[in-house]
Each structure stands twice: as structure tokens, then as C-alpha cells.
C-alpha positions in Angstrom: 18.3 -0.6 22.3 16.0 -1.4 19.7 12.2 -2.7 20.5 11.8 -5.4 17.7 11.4 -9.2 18.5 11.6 -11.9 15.9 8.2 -13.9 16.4 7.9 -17.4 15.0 4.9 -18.1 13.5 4.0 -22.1 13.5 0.2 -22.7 11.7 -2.4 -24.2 13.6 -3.6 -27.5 12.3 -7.5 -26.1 12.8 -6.9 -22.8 10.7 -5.1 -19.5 11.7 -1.1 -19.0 13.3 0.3 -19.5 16.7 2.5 -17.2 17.8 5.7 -17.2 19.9 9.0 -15.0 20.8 12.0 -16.3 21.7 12.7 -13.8 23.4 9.9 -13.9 25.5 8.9 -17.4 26.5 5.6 -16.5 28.2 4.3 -14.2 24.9 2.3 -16.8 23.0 -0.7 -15.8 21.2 -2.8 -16.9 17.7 -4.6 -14.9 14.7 -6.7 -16.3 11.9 -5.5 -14.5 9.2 -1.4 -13.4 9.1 -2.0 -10.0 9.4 -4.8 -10.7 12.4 -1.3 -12.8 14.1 1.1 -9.9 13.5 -1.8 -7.7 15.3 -1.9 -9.9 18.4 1.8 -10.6 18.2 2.5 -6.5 19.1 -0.3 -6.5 21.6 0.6 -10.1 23.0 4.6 -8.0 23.3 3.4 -5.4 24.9 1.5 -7.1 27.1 4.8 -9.1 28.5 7.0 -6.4 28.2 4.3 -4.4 30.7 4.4 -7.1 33.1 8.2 -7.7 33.0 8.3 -3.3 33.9 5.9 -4.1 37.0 7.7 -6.8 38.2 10.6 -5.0 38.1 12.2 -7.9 35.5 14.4 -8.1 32.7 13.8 -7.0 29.4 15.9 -8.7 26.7 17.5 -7.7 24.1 16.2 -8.9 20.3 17.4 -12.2 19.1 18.6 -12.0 15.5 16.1 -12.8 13.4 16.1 -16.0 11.5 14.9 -16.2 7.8 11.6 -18.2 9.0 10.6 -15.3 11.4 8.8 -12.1 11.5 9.9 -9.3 12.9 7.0 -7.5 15.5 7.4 -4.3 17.2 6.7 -2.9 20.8 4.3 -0.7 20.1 6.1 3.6 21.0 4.5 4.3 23.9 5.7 1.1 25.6 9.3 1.2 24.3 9.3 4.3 25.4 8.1 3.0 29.0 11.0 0.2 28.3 13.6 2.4 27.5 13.2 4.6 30.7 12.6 2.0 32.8 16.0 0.0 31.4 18.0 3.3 31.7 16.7 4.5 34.9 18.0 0.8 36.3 21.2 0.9 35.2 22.0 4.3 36.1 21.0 3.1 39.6 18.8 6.3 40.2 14.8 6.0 41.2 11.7 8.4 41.1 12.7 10.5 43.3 15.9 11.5 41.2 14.0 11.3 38.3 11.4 14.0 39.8 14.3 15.7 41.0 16.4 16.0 37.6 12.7 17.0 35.6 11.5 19.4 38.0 8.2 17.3 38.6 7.1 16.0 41.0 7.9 11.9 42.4 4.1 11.0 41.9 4.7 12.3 38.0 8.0 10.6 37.7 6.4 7.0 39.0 3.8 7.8 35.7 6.2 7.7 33.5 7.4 4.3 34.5 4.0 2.6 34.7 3.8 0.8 31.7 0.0 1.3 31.7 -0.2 5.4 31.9 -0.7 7.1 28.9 2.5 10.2 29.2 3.1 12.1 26.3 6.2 11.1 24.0 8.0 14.3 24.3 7.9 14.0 28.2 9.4 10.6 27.5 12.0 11.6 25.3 13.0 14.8 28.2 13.1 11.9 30.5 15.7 9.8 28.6 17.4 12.4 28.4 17.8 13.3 31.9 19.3 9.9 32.4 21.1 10.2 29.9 20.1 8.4 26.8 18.9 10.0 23.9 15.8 9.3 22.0 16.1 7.7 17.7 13.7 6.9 15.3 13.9 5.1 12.7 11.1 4.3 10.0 10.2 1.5 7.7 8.1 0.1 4.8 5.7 -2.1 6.4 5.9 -5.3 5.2 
């Protein structure tokens, strides 16, 4: 699954951009300048993507993008979060399996699910792979 929304980007009548997903009805947020709205549009994503891991919701996957919109990535470490969490749900196990099939233990495997510790990418990427998914990245021009 990849980790990039389209955002639509409306400007505000008093100066700046309003931002809105989709994708991701409750993720609005505004910037003065484009670049400040694409800046507030990744944090504003990760902020609902964090909240949709604690409450144990769904996490969509991208629309396609439309001509008019921009695309905004989740920032790594909480794709990374989102991927384990999304795998780790559909393989039906918890953090107690997880512990068990990383050798750590379950207080350490309930880390890497919390959207809001810091765990290393490479403990990530073991992760995934322990429930079977396997880690890709892919790089871009920045726009």
C-alpha cells in the first residue's frame, strides 16, 4: 500500500490555502504560502492517520488523484506505523505474537504500533516482515 493522499487545495478569500483530503474527511488544515500548505497538509496527515492507529480505525487507501490536486505524503515513520498496524490487523495476530515472532518483548512490540514512539526504521521493516509484508521504497523529484 502506498502512503500518498491527493489533497485539494481551495484558496482562502483572506490570503493563503485551505486544505482538505478526500480521503480523510476530518484532515483539514491552511498555509499562507503553497509550500507553507503542503507543509501542514503532511503534518495535518499524519496527525489523522495517528489518531485513526489509536483508535484502532481504518486507514484508506489513496484516491486517484485528480488533475486539480496535490499529491502529500505520510511522512516514513508513520507509514511505517501504518503499514504494521494494517498488516498486523489483517493477519489477525496482536502484540503478543508480534513479541513472540521478533524475539522482543510484548511491551516493545506495543512501541512499534504507537503511532507516536519514535522505533528505528530497520526494526520496522524486521517487523513487516515477520507478518509477512515486505518493505519498498520508492523516490521522487519533489515537485
Amino acid at each position: 500500500m502506498q502512503f500518498i493522499y491527493p489533497a485539494i487545495l481551495t484558496p482562502d478569500p483572506s490570503g493563503g490555502f485551505v486544505v482538505s483530503f478526500r480521503d480523510w474527511p476530518e484532515a483539514i488544515t491552511q498555509g499562507e504560502t503553497l509550500d507553507e500548505a503542503l507543509q501542514e497538509a503532511a503534518d495535518c496527515l499524519e496527525e489523522a492517520v495517528a489518531a485513526r492507529i489509536d483508535d484502532r480505525g481504518e486507514i484508506p487507501a489513496p484516491s486517484a488523484s485528480q488533475p486539480e490536486e496535490q499529491p502529500v505524503a505520510v511522512p516514513i515513520q508513520t507509514a511505517l506505523k501504518a503499514a504494521l498496524f494494517l498488516a498486523v490487523r489483517e493477519t489477525g495476530i496482536g502484540p503478543s505474537e508480534l513479541a513472540r515472532r521478533l524475539g522482543i518483548n510484548e511491551k516493545e512490540a506495543r512501541r512499534l504500533l504507537d503511532p507516536r514512539h519514535a522505533s528505528k526504521a530497520v526494526t520496522l521493516e524486521r517487523a513487516l516482515l515477520a507478518v509477512g509484508r515486505r518493505l519498498a521504497v520508492e523516490v521522487e523529484k519533489a515537485a
